[in-house]
C-alpha positions in Angstrom: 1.8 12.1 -41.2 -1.3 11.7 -38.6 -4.7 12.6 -40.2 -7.1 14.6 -37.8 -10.8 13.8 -38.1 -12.6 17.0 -37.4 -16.5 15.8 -36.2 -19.0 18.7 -36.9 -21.5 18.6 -34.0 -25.1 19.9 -35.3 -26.5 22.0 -32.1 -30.3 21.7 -32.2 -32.3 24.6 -31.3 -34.7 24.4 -28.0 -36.6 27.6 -29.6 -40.4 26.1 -30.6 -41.5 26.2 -33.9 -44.1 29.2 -35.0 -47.1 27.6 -35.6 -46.3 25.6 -31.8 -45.5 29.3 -30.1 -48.9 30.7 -31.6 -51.0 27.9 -30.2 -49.3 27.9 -27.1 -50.3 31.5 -26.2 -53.7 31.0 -28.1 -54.4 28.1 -25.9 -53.8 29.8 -22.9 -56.9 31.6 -23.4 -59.8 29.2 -22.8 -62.7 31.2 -24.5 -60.5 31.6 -27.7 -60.4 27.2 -27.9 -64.0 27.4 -27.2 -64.6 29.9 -30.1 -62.3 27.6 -32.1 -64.2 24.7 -31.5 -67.8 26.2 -32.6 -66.3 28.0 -35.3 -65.2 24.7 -36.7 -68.6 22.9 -35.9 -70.8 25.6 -37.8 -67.7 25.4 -40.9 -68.4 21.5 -41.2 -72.2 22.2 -41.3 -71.7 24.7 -44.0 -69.3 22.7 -46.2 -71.5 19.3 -45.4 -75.2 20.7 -45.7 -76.4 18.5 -48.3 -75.2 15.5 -46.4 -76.5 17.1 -42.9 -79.6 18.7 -43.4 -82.3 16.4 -43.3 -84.9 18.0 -45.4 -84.4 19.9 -48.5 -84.6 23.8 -46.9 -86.5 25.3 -49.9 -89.1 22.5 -49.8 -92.7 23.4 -48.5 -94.8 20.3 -46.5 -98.0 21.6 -47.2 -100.6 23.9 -45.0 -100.9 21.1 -42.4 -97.1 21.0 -41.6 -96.7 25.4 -41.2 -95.5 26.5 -37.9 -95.0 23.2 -36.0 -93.4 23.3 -32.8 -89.9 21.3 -32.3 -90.1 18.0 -31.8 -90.1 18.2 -27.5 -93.4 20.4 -28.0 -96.8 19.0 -28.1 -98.4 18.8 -31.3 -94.9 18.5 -33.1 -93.8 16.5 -35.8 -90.6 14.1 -34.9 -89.6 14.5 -38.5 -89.0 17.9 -37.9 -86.3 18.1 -35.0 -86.7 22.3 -34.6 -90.1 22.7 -35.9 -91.3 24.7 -39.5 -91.9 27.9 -40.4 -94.8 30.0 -41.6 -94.5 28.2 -45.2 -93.9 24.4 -44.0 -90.4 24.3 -44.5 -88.1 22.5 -42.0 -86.6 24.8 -39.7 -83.5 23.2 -39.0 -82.5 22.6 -42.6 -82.7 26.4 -43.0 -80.3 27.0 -40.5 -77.9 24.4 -41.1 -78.0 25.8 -45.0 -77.9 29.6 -43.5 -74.4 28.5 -42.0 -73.4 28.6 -45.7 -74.5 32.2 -46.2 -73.0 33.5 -43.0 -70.1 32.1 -43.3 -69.6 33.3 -46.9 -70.9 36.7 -46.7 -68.4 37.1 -43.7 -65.4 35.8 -46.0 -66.3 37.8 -49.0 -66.6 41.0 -46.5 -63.3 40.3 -44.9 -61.2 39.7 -47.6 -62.7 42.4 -49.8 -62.5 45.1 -47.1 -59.1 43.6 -45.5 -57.7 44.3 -49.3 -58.8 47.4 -50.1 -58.3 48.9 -46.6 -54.8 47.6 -46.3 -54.0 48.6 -49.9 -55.4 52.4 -49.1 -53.5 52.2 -45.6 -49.8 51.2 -47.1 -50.4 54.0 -49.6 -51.4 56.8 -46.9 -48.9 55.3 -44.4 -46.0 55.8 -46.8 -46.7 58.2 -49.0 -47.9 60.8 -46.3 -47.9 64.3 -47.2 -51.4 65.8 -49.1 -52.2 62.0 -49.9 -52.3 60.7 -46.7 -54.3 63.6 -45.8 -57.2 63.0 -48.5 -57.2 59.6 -47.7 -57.9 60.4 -44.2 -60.7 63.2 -44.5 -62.7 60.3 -46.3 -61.9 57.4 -43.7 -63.3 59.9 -41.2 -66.5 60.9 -43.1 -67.3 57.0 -43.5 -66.8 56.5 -40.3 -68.8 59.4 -39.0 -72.1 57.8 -40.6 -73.3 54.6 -38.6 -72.3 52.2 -40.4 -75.7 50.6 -40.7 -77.0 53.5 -42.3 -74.4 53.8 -44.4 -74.7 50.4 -45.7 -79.0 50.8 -45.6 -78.0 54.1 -48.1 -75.9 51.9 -50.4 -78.2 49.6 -50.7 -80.9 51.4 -51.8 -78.1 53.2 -54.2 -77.0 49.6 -55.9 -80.6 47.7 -55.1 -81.4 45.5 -52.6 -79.6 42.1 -53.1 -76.9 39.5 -51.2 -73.8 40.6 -53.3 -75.0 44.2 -53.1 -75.0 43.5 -49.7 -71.4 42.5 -49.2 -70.0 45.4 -51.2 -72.2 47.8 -48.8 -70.7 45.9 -45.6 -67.1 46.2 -47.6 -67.4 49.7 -47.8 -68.5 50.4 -44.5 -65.9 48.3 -42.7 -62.8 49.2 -45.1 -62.2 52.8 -42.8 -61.0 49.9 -39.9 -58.4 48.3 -42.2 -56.8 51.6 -43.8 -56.4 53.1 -40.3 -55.0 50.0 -38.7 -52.9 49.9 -41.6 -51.7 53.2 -42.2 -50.4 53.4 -37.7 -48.7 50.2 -38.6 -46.7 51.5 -41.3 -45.8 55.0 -39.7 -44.0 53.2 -36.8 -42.6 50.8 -39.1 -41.2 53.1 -42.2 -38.6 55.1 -40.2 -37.1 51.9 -38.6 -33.4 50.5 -39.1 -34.6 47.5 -41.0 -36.6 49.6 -43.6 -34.3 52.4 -44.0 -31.6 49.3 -45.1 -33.6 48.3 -47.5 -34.1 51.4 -48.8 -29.8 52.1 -48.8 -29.8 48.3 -51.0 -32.0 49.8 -53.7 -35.3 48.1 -52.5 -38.1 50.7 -54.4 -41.4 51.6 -53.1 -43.7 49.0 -53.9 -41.0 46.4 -52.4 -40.4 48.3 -49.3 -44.6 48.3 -48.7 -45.1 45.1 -49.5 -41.8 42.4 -49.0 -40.0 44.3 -45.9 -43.5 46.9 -44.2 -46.3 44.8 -44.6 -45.1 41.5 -43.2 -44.4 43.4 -39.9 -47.8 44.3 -39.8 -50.2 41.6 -40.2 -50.2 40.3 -36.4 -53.0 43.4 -35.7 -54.8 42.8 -38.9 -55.6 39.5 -38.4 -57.3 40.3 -35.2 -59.2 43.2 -37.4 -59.8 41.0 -40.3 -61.9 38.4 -37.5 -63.7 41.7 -36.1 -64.4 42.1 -39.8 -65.5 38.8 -40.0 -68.0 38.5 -36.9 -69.2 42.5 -38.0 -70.0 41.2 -41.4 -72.3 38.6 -40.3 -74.6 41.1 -37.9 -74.4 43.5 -40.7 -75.9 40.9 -43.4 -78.2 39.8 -41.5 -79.7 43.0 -40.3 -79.7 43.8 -43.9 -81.9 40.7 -44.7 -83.6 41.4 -41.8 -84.9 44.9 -42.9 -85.5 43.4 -46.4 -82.0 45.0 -48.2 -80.1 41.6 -47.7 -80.8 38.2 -49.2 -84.3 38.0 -50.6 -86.8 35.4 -49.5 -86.9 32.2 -50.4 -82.9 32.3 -49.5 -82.1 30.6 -46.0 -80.1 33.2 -44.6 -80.6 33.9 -40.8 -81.3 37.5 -40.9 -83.9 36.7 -43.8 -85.3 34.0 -41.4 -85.9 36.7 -38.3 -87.7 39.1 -40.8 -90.0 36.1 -42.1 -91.1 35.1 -38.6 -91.1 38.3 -36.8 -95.1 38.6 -37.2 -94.7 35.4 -35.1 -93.1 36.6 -32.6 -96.0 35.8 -29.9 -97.8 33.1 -31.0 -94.5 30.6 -32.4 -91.3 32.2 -30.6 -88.8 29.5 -31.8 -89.5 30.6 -35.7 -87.2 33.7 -34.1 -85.3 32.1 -31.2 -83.3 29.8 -33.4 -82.3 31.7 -36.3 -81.2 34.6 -33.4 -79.4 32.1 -31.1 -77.4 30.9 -34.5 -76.4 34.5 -34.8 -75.5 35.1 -31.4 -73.8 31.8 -31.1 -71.2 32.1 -34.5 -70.5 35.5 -34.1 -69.4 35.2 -29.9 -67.1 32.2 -31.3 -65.9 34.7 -33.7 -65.4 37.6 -31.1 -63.3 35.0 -28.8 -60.9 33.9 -31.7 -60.6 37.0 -32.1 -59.4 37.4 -28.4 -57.4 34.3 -28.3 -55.6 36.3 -31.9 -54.2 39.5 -30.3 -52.9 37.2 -27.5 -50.9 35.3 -29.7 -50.1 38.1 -32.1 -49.0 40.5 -29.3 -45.4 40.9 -27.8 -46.6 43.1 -24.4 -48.9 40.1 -23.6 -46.3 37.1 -24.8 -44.2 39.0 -22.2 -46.3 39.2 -19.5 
């Protein structure tokens, strides 16, 4: 009797991996590695600080060291690269320390209002009926209130303070998340894939969260980096009206309020801390671009 040897031949797959398709079509947009690249510059110079700053930012050099000009200016100081402010304090140790601040404020405002909003969306998206309804009426009164007054009005509700801050900003962008949310799951809940789950026995919460939601993240990460960039303006026009951080905290709209009676005589004590602003939140903004093109089937197609 002959023996046949049977070989089994494993077929690899030519199909890239994820993570290698999402950078390919993030990469393809040049502004969105740009973004990437100064997003991760001003993260290390928030996480390393202490080791980057070289001055202590809270630490005052006397009368005869207020309002020096960066070091390229006459009559500056070489020990202080950017200069000091009205109190003698280096300028560029505040700002590398007000990366910190940003950077959280916009992570605590994301993720609080990305929660909540999605949460409230999968519930109004689902559920419908009256629910839905309610829901709505009260993301469209929130949304009819500029959102910088509305957050000015909280403020002055809770007191004036960074954390009350952030829940103020939370608030205001939440309406974003729950509608972005809420489409996403109406075109999702009636499709083939849902309504087998639903035949298997799959309840409500599972349907939202383990088959719905996963389907919709790819357009609320884009939101979620909006949230992000939107967070950081907010909180610092906050601080920058006096309803943020409080003074002696290096936060950059704090900074701008602090120097804007020096607006004439020493522009860089506002140049900087606005050019920080303008600088992290455009990185932000193009990641954000560089996101919907990898998370976007019309434009992977085209």
């Amino acid at each position: 009797m002959s023996t046949v040897s049977v070989k089994t031949v494993t077929v690899k797959s030519d199909r890239p991996s994820a993570l290698a398709e999402f950078w390919y079509y993030f990469s393809r947009n040049k502004g969105a590695v740009i973004g990437l690249a100064i997003f991760l510059f001003v993260l290390f110079l928030a996480i390393f600080a202490g080791l980057v700053a070289p001055h202590n930012p809270d630490a005052a050099y006397g009368s005869d060291m207020q309002r020096l000009p960066p070091a390229w200016a006459e009559g500056s100081n070489s020990s202080f690269l950017l200069g000091t402010d009205a109190n003698g304090r280096d300028l560029l140790s505040r700002l590398i320390y007000g990366t910190r601040f940003s950077l959280f404020i916009g992570l605590v405002v994301a993720s609080l209002s990305a929660i909540a909003g999605i949460l409230i969306g999968l519930v109004a998206g689902y559920v419908r009926g009256r629910t839905d309804t309610i829901i709505m009426r009260i993301m469209d009164i929130i949304l009819a209130i500029p959102s910088l007054l509305l957050a000015l009005v909280l403020v002055a509700i809770l007191g004036p303070g960074l954390t009350n801050a952030m829940i103020a900003i939370s608030i205001v962008n939440q309406p974003h998340f729950v509608r972005l949310t809420r489409a996403s799951v109406m075109s999702e809940r009636d499709k083939e894939y849902v309504i087998a789950s639903r035949v298997a026995g799959a309840g409500p919460l599972r349907l939202m969260f383990k088959t719905i939601l996963p389907n919709c993240l790819g357009p609320l990460i884009v939101q979620a980096t909006l949230a992000f960039s939107a967070a950081i303006l907010d909180a610092a026009a906050l601080g920058f009206l006096g309803q943020g951080a409080q003074p002696p905290t290096p936060e950059w709209g704090t900074m701008l309020a602090d120097s804007r009676e020096f607006f004439q005589s020493n522009p860089w004590l506002v140049t900087f801390p606005g050019l920080c602003i303008l600088i992290t939140v455009l990185a932000i903004n193009l990641m954000g671009d560089g996101l919907r093109d990898a998370f976007d089937p019309k434009l992977k197609r085209s």
